[in-house]
Biopython code that builds the backbone (N, CA, C, O; Angstrom):
import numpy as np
from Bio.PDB.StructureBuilder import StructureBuilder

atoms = [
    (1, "UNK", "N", (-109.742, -22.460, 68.568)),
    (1, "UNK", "CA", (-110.090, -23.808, 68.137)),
    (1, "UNK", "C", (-108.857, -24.439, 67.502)),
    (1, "UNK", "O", (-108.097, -23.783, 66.788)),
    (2, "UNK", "N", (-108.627, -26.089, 67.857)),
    (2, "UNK", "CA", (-107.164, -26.441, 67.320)),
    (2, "UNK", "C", (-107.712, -26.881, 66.144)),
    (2, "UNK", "O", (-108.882, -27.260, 66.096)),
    (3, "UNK", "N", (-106.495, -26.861, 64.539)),
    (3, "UNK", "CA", (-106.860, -26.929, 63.810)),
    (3, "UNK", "C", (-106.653, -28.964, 63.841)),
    (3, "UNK", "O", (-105.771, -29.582, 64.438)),
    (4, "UNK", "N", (-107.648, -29.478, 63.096)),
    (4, "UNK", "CA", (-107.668, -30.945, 62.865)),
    (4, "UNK", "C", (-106.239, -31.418, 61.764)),
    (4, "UNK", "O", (-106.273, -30.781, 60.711)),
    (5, "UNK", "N", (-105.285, -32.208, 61.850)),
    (5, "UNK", "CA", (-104.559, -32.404, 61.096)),
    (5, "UNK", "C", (-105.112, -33.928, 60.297)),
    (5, "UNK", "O", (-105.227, -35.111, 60.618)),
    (6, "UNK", "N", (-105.289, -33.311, 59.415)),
    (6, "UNK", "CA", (-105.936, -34.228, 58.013)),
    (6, "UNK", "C", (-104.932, -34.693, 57.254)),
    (6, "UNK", "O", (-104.052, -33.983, 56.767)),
    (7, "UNK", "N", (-105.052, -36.179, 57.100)),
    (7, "UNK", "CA", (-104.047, -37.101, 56.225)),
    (7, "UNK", "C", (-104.305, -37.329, 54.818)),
    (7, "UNK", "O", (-104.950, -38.377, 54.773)),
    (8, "UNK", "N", (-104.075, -36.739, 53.273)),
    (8, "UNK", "CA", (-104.382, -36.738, 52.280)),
    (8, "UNK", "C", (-103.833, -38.021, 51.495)),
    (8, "UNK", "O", (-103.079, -37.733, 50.566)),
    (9, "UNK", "N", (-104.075, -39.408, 51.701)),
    (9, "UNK", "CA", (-103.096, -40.096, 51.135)),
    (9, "UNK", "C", (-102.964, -39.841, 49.672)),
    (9, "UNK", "O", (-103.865, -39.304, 49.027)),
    (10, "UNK", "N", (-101.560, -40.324, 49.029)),
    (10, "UNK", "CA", (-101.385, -40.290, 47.724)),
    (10, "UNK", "C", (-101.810, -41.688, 46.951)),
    (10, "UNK", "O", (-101.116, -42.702, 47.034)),
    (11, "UNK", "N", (-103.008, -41.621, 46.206)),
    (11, "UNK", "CA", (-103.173, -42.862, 45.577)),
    (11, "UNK", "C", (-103.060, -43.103, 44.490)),
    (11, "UNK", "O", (-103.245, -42.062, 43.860)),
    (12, "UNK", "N", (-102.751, -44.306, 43.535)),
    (12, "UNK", "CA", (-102.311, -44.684, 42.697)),
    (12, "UNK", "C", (-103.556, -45.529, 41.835)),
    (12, "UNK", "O", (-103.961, -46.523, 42.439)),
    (13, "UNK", "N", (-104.104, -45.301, 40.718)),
    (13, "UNK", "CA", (-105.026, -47.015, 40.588)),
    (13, "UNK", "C", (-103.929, -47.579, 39.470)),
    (13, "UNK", "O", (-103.694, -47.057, 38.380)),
    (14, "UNK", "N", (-103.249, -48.914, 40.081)),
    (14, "UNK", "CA", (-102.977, -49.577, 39.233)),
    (14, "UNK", "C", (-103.725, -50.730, 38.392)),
    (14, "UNK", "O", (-104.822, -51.138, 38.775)),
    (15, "UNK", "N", (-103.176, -51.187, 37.368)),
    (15, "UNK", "CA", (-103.620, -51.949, 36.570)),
    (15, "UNK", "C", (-103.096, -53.479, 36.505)),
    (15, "UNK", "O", (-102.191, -53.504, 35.671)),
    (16, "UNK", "N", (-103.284, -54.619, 36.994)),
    (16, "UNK", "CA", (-102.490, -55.693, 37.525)),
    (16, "UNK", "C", (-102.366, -56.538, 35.508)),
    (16, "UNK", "O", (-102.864, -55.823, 34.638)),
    (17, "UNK", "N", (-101.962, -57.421, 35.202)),
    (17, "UNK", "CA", (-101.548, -58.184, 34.282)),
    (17, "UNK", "C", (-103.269, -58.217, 33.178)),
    (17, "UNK", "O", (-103.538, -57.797, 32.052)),
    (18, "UNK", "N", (-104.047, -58.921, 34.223)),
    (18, "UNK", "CA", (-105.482, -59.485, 33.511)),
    (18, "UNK", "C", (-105.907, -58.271, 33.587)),
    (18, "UNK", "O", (-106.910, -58.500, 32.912)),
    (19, "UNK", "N", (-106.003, -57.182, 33.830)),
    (19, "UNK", "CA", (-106.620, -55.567, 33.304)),
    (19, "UNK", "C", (-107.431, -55.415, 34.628)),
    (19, "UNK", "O", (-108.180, -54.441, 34.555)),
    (20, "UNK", "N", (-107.515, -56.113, 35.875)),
    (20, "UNK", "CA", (-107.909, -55.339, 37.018)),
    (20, "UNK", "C", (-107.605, -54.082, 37.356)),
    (20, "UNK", "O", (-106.542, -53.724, 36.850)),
    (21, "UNK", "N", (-108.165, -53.225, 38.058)),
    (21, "UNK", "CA", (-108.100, -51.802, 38.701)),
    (21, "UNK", "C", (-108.099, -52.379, 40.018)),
    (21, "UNK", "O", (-108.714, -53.408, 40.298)),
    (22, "UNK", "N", (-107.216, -51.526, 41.047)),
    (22, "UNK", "CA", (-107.077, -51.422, 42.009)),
    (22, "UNK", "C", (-106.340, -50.209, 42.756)),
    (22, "UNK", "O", (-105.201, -49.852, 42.456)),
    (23, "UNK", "N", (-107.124, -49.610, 43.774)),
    (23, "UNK", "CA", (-106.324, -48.431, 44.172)),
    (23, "UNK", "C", (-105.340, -48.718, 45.247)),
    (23, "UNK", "O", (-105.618, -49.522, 46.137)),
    (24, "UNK", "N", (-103.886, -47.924, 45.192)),
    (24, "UNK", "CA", (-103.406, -48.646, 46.382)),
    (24, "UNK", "C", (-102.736, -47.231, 46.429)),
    (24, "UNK", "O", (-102.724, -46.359, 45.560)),
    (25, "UNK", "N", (-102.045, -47.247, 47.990)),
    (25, "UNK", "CA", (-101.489, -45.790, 48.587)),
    (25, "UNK", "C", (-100.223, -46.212, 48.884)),
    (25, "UNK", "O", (-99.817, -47.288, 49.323)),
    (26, "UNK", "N", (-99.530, -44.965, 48.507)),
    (26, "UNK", "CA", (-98.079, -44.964, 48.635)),
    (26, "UNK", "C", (-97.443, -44.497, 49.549)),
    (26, "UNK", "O", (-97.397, -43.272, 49.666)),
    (27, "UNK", "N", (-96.748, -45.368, 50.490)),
    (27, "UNK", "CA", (-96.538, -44.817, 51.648)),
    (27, "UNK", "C", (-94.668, -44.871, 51.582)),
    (27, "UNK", "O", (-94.144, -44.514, 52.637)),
    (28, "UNK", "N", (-93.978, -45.161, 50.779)),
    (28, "UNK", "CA", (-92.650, -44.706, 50.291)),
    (28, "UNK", "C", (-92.361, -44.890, 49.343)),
    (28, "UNK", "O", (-92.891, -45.693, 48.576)),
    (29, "UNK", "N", (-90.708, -43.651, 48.955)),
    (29, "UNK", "CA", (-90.611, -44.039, 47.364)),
    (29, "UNK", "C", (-89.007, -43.697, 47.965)),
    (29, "UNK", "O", (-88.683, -43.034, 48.950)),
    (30, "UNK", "N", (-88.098, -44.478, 46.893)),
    (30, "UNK", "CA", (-86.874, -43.843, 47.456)),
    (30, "UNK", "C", (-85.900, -44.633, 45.964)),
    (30, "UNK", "O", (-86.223, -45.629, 45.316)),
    (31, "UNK", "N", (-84.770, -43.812, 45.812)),
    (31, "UNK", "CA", (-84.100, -43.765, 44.650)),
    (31, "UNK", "C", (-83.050, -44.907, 45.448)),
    (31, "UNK", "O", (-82.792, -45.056, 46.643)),
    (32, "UNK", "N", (-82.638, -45.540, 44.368)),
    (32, "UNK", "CA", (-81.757, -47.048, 45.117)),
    (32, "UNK", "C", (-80.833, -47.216, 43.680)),
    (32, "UNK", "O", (-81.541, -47.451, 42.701)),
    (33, "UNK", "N", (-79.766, -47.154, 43.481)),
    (33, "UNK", "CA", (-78.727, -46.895, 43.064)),
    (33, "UNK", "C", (-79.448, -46.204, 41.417)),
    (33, "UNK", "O", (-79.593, -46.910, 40.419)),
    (34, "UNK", "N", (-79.734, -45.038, 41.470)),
    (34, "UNK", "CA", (-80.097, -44.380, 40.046)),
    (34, "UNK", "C", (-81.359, -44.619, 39.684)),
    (34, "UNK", "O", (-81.875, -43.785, 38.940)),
    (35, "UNK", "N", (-82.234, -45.900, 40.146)),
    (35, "UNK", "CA", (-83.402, -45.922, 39.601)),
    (35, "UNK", "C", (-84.535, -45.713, 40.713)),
    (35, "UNK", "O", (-84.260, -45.894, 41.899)),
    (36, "UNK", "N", (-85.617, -45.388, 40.364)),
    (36, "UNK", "CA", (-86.893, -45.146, 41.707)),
    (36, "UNK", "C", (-88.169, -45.738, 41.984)),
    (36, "UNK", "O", (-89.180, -45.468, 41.335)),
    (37, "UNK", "N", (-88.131, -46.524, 42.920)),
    (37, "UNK", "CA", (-88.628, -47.252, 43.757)),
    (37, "UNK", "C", (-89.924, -46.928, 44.125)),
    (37, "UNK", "O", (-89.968, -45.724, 44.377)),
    (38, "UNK", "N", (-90.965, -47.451, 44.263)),
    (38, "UNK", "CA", (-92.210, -47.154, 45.224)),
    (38, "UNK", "C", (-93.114, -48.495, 46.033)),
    (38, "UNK", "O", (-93.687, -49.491, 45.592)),
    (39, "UNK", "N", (-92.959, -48.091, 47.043)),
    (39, "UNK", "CA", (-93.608, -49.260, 48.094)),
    (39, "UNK", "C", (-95.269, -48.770, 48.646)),
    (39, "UNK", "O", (-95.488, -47.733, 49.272)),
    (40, "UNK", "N", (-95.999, -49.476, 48.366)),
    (40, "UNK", "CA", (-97.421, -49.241, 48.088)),
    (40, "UNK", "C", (-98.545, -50.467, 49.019)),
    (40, "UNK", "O", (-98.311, -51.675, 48.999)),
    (41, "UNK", "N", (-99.290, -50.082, 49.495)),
    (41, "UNK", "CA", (-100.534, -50.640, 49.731)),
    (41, "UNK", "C", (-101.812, -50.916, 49.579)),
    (41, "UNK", "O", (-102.177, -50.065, 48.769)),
    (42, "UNK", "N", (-102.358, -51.306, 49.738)),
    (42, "UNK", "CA", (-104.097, -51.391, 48.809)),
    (42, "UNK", "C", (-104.608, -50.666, 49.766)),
    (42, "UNK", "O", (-104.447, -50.854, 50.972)),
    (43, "UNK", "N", (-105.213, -49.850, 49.269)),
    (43, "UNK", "CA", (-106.216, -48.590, 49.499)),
    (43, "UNK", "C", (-107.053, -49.086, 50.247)),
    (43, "UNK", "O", (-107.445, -50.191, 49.872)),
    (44, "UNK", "N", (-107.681, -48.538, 51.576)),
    (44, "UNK", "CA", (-108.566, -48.517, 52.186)),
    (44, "UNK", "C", (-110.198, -48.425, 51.285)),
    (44, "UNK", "O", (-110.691, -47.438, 50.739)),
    (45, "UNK", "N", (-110.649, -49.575, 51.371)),
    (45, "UNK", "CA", (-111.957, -49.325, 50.497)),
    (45, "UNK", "C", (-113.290, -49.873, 51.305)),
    (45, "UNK", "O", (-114.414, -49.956, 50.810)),
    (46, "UNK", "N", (-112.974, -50.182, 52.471)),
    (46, "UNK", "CA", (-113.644, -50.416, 53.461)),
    (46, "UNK", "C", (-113.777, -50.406, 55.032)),
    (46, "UNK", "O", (-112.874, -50.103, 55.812)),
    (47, "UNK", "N", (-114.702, -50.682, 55.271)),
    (47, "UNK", "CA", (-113.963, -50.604, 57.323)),
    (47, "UNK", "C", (-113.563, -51.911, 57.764)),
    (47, "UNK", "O", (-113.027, -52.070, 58.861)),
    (48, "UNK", "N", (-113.848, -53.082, 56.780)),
    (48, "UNK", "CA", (-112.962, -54.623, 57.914)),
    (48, "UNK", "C", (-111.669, -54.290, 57.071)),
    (48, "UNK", "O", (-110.923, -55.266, 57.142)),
    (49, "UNK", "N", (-111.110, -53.278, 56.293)),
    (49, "UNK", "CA", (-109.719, -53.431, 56.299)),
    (49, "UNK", "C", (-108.672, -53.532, 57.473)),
    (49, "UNK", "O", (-107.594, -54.021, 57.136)),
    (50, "UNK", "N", (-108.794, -53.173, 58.738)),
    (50, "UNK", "CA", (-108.216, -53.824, 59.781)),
    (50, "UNK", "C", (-108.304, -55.054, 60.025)),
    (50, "UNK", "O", (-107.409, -55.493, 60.747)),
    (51, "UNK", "N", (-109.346, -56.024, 59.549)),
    (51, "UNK", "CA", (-109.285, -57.653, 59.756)),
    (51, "UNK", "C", (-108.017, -58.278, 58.785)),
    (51, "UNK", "O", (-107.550, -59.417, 58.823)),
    (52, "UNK", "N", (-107.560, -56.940, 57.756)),
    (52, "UNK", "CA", (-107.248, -58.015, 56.512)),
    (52, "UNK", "C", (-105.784, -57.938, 56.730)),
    (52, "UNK", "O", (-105.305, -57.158, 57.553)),
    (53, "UNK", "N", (-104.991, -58.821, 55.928)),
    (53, "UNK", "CA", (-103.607, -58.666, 55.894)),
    (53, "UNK", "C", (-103.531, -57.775, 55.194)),
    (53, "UNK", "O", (-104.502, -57.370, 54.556)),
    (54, "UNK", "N", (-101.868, -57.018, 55.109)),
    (54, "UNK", "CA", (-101.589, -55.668, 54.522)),
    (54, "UNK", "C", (-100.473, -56.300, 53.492)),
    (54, "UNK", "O", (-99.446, -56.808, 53.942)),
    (55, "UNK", "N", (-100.765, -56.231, 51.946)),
    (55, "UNK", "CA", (-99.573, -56.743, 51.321)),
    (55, "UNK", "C", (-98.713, -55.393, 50.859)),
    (55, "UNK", "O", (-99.434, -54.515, 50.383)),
    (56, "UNK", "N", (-98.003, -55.237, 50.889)),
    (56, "UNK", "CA", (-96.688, -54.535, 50.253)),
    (56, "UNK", "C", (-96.128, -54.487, 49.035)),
    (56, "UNK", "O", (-95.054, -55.058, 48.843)),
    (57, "UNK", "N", (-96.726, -53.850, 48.106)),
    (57, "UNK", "CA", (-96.359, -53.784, 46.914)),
    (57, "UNK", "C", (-95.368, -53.135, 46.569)),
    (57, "UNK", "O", (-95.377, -51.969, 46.963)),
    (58, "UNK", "N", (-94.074, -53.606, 45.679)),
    (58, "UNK", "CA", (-92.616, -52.889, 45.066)),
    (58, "UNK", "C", (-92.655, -52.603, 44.264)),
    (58, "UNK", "O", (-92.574, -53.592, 43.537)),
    (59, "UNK", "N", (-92.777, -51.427, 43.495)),
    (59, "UNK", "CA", (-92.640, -51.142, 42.022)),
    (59, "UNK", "C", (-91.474, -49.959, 41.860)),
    (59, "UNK", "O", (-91.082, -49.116, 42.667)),
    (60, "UNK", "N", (-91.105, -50.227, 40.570)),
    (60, "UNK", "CA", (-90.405, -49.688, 40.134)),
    (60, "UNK", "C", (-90.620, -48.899, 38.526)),
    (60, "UNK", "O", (-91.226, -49.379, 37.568)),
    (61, "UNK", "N", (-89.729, -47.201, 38.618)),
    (61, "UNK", "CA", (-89.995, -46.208, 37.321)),
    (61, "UNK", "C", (-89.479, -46.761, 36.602)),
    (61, "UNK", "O", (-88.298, -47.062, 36.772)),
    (62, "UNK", "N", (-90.411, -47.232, 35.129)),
    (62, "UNK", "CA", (-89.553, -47.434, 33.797)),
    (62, "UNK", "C", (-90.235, -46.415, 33.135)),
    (62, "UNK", "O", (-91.008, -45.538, 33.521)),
    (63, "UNK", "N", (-89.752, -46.744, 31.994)),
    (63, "UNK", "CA", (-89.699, -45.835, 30.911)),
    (63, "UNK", "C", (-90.443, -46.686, 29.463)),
    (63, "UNK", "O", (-89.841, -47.398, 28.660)),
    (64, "UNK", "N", (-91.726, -46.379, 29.466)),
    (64, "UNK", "CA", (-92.354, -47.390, 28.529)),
    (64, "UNK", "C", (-93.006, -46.384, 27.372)),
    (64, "UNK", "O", (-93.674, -45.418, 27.739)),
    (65, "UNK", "N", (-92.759, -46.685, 25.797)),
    (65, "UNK", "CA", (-93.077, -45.611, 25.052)),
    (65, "UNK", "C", (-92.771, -44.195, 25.004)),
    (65, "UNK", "O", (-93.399, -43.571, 24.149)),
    (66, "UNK", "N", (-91.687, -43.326, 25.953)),
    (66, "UNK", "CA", (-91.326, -42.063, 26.684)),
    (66, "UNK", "C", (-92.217, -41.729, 27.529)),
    (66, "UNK", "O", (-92.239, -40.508, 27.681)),
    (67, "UNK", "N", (-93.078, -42.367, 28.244)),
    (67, "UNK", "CA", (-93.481, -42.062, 29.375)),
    (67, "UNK", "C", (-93.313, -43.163, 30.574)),
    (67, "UNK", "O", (-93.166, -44.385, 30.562)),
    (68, "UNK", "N", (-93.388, -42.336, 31.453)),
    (68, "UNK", "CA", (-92.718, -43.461, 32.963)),
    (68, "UNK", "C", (-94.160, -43.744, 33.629)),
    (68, "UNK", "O", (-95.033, -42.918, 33.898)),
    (69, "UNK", "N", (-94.166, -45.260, 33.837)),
    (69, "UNK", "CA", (-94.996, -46.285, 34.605)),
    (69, "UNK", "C", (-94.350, -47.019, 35.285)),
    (69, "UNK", "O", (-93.140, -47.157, 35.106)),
    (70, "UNK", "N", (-95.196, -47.816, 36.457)),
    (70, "UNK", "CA", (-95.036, -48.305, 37.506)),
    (70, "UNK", "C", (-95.146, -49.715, 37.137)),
    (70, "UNK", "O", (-96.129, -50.230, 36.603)),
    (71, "UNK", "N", (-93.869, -50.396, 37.523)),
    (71, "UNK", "CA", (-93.733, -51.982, 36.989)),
    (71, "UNK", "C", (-93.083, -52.790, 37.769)),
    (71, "UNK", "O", (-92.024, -52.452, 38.297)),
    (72, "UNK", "N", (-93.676, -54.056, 37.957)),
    (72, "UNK", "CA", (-93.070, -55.145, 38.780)),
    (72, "UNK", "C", (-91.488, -55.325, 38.641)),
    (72, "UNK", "O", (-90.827, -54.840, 37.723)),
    (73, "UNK", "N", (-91.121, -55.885, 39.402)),
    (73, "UNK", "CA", (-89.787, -56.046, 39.260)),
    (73, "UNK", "C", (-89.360, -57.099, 39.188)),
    (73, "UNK", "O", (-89.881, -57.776, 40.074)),
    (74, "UNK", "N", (-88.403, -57.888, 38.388)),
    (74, "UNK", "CA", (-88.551, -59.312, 37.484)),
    (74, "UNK", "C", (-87.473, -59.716, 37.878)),
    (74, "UNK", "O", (-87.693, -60.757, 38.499)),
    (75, "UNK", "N", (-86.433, -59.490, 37.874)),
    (75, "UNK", "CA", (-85.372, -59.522, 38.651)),
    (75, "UNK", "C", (-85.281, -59.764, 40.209)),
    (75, "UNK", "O", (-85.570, -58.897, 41.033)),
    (76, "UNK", "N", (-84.830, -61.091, 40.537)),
    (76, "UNK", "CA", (-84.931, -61.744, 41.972)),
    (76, "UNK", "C", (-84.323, -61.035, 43.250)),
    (76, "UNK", "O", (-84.745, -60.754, 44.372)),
    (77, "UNK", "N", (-82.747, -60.826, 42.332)),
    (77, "UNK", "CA", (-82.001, -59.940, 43.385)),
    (77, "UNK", "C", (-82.021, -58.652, 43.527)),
    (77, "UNK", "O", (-81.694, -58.148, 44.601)),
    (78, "UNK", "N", (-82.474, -57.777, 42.281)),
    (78, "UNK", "CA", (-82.957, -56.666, 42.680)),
    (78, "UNK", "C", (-84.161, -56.707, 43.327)),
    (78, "UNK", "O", (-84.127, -55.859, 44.219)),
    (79, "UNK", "N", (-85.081, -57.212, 43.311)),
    (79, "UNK", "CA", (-86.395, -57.094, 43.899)),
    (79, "UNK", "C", (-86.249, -57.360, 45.747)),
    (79, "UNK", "O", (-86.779, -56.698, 46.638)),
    (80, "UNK", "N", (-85.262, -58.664, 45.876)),
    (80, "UNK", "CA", (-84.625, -58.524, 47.723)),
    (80, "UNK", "C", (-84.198, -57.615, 48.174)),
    (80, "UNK", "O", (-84.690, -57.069, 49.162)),
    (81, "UNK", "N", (-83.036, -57.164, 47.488)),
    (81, "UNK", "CA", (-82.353, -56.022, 47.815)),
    (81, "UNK", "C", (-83.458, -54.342, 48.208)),
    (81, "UNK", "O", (-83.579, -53.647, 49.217)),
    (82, "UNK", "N", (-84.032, -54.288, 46.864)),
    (82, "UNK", "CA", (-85.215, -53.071, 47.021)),
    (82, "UNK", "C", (-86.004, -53.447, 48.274)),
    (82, "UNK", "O", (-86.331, -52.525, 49.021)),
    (83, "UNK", "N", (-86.288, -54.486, 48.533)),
    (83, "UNK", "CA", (-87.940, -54.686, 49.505)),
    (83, "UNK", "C", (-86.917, -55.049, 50.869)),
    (83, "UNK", "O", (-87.521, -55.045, 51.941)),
    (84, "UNK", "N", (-85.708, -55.303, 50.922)),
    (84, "UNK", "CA", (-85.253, -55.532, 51.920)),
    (84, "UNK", "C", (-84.786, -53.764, 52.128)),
    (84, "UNK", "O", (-84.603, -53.535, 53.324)),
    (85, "UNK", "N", (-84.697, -53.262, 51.769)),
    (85, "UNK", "CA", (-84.500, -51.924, 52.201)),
    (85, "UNK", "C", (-85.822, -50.687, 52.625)),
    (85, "UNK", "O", (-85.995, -49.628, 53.229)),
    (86, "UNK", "N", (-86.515, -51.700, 51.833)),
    (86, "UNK", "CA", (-87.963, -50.623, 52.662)),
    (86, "UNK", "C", (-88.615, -51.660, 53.839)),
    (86, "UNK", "O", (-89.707, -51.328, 54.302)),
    (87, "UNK", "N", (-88.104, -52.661, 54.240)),
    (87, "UNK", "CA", (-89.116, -53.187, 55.031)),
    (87, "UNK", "C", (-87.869, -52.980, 56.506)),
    (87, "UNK", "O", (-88.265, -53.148, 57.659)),
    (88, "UNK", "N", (-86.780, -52.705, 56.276)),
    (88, "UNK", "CA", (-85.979, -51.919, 56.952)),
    (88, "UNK", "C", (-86.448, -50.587, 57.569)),
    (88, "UNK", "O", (-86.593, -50.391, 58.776)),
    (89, "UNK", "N", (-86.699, -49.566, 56.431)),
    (89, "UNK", "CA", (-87.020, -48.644, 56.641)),
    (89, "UNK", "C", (-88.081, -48.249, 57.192)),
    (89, "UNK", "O", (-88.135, -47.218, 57.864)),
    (90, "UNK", "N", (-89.493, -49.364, 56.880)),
    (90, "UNK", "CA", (-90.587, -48.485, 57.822)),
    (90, "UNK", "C", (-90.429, -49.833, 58.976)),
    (90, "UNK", "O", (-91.440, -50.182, 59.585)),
    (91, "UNK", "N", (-89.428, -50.372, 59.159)),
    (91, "UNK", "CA", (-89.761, -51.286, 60.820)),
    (91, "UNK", "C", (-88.614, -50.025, 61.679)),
    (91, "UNK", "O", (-88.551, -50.067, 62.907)),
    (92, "UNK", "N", (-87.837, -49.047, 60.953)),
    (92, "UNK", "CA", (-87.428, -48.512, 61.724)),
    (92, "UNK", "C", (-88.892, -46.915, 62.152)),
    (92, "UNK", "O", (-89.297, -46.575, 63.264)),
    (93, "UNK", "N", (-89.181, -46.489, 61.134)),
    (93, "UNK", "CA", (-90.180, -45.843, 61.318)),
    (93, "UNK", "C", (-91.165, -46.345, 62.531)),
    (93, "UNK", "O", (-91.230, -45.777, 63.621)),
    (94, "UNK", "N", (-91.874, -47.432, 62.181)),
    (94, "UNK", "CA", (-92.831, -47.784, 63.439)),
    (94, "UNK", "C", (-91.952, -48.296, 64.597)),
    (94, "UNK", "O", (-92.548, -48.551, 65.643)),
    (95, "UNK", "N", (-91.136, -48.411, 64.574)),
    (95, "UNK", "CA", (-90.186, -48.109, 65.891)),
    (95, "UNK", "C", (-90.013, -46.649, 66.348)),
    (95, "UNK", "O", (-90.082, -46.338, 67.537)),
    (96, "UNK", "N", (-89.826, -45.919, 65.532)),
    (96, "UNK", "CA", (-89.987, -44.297, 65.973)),
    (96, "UNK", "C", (-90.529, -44.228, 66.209)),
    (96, "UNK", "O", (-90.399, -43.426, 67.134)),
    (97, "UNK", "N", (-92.393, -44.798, 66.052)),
    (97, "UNK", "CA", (-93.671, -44.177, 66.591)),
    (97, "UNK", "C", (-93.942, -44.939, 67.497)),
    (97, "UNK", "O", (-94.926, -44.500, 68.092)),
    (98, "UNK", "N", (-93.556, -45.935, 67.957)),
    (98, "UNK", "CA", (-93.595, -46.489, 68.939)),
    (98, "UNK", "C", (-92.882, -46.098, 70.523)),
    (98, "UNK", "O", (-93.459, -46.192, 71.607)),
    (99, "UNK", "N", (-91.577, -45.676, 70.296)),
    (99, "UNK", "CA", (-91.095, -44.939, 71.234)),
    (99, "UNK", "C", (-91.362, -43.840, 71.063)),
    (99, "UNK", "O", (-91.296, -43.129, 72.066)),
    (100, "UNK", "N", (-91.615, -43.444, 70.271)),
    (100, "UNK", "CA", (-92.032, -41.436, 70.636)),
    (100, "UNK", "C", (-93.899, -41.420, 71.459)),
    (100, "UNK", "O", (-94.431, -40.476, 72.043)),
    (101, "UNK", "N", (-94.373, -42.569, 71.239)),
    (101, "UNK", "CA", (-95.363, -42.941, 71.600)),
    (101, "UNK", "C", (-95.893, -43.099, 73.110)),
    (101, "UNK", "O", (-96.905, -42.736, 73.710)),
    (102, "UNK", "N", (-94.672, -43.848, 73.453)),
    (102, "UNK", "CA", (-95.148, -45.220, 74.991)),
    (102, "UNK", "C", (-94.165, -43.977, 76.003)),
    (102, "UNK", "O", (-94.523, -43.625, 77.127)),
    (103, "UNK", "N", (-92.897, -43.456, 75.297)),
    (103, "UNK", "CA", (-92.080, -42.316, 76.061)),
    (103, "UNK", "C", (-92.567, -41.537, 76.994)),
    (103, "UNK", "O", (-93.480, -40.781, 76.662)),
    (104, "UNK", "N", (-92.062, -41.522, 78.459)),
    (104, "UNK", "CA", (-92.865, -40.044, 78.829)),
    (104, "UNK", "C", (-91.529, -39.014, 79.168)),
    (104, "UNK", "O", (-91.636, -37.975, 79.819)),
    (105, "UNK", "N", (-90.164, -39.569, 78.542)),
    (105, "UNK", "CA", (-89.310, -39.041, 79.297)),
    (105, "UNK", "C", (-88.581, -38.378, 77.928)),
    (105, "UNK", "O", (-89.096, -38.803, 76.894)),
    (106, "UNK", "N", (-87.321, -37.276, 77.692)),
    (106, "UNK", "CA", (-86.862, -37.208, 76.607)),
    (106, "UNK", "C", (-85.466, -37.690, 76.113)),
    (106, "UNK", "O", (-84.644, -37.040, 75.467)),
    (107, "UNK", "N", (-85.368, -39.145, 76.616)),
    (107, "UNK", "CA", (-84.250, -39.909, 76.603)),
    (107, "UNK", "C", (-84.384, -40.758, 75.240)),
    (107, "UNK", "O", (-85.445, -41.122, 74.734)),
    (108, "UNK", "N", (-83.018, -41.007, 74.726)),
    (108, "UNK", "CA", (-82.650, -41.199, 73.418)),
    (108, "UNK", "C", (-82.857, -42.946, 73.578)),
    (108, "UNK", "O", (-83.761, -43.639, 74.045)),
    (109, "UNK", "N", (-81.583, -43.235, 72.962)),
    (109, "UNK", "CA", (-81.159, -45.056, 73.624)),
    (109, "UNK", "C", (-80.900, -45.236, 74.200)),
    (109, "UNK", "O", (-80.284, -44.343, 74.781)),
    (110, "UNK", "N", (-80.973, -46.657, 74.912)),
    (110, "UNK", "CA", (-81.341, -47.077, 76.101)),
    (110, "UNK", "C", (-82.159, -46.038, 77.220)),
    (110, "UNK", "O", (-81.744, -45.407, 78.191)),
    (111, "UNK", "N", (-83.405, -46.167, 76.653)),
    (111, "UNK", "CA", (-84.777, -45.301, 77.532)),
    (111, "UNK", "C", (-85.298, -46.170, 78.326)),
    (111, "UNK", "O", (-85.619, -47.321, 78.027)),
    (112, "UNK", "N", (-85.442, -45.400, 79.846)),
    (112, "UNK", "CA", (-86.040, -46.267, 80.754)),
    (112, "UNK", "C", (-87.294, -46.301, 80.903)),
    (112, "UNK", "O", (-87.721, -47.049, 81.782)),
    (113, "UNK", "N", (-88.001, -45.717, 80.310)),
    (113, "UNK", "CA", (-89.221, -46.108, 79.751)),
    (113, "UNK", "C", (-89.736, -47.655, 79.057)),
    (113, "UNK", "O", (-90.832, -48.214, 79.085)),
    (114, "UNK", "N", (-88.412, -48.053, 78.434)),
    (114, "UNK", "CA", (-88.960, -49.478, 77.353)),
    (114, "UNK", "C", (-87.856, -50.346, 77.918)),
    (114, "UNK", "O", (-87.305, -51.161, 77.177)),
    (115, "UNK", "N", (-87.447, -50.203, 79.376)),
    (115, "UNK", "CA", (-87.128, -51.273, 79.901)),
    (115, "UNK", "C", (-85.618, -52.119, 79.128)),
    (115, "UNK", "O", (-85.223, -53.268, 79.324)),
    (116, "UNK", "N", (-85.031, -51.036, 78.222)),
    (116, "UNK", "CA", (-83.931, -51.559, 78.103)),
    (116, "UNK", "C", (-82.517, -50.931, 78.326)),
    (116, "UNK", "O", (-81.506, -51.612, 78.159)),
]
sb = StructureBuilder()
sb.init_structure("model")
sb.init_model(0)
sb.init_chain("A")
sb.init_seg("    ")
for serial, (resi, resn, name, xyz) in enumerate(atoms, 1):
    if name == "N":
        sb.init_residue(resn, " ", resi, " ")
    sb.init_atom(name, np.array(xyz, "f"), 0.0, 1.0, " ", f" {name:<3s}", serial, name[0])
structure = sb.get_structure()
């Protein structure tokens, strides 16, 4: 019998400004010159979540009271710079799954499979 490969997401409940709860899943984190980053989504809490748009949340590790929480980022040009590097990173990802996907051949770039 093949074993089922089960996806455990990692979730987070954050706490927005006015004291809402909301769970959202973290689908990258990555260190960007010394400090660490996490790019996040709102948690699946239903089945028309495929109707909905997907927002992309950026947060970043501070250091509040000696313990580390997850905080907006206030700063204009750091906040481009960070979100321009993860929205880099997973359009290259779903490009990986896209050609490892539609592929039937084991050709790199320029695959004649995707016609380029």
């Amino acid at each position: 019998m093949s074993e089922m490969n089960e996806y455990t997401p990692e979730l987070f409940e954050l706490i927005d400004d006015e004291g809402n709860k909301k769970q959202f899943e973290m689908i990258d984190a990555a260190e960007i010159e010394g400090e660490q980053y996490f790019a996040m989504i709102p948690a699946i809490e239903d089945d028309n979540y495929l109707d909905e748009d997907c927002e992309l949340v950026i947060l970043k590790a501070v250091e509040d009271n000696g313990e580390e929480i997850l905080a907006s980022i206030d700063d204009d040009e750091e906040f481009e710079k960070v979100s321009q590097f993860f929205m880099e990173r997973i359009s290259d990802i779903l490009d990986d799954c896209d050609r490892d996907s539609d592929c039937e051949c084991d050709c790199d770039d320029g695959c004649c499979c995707h016609g380029e």
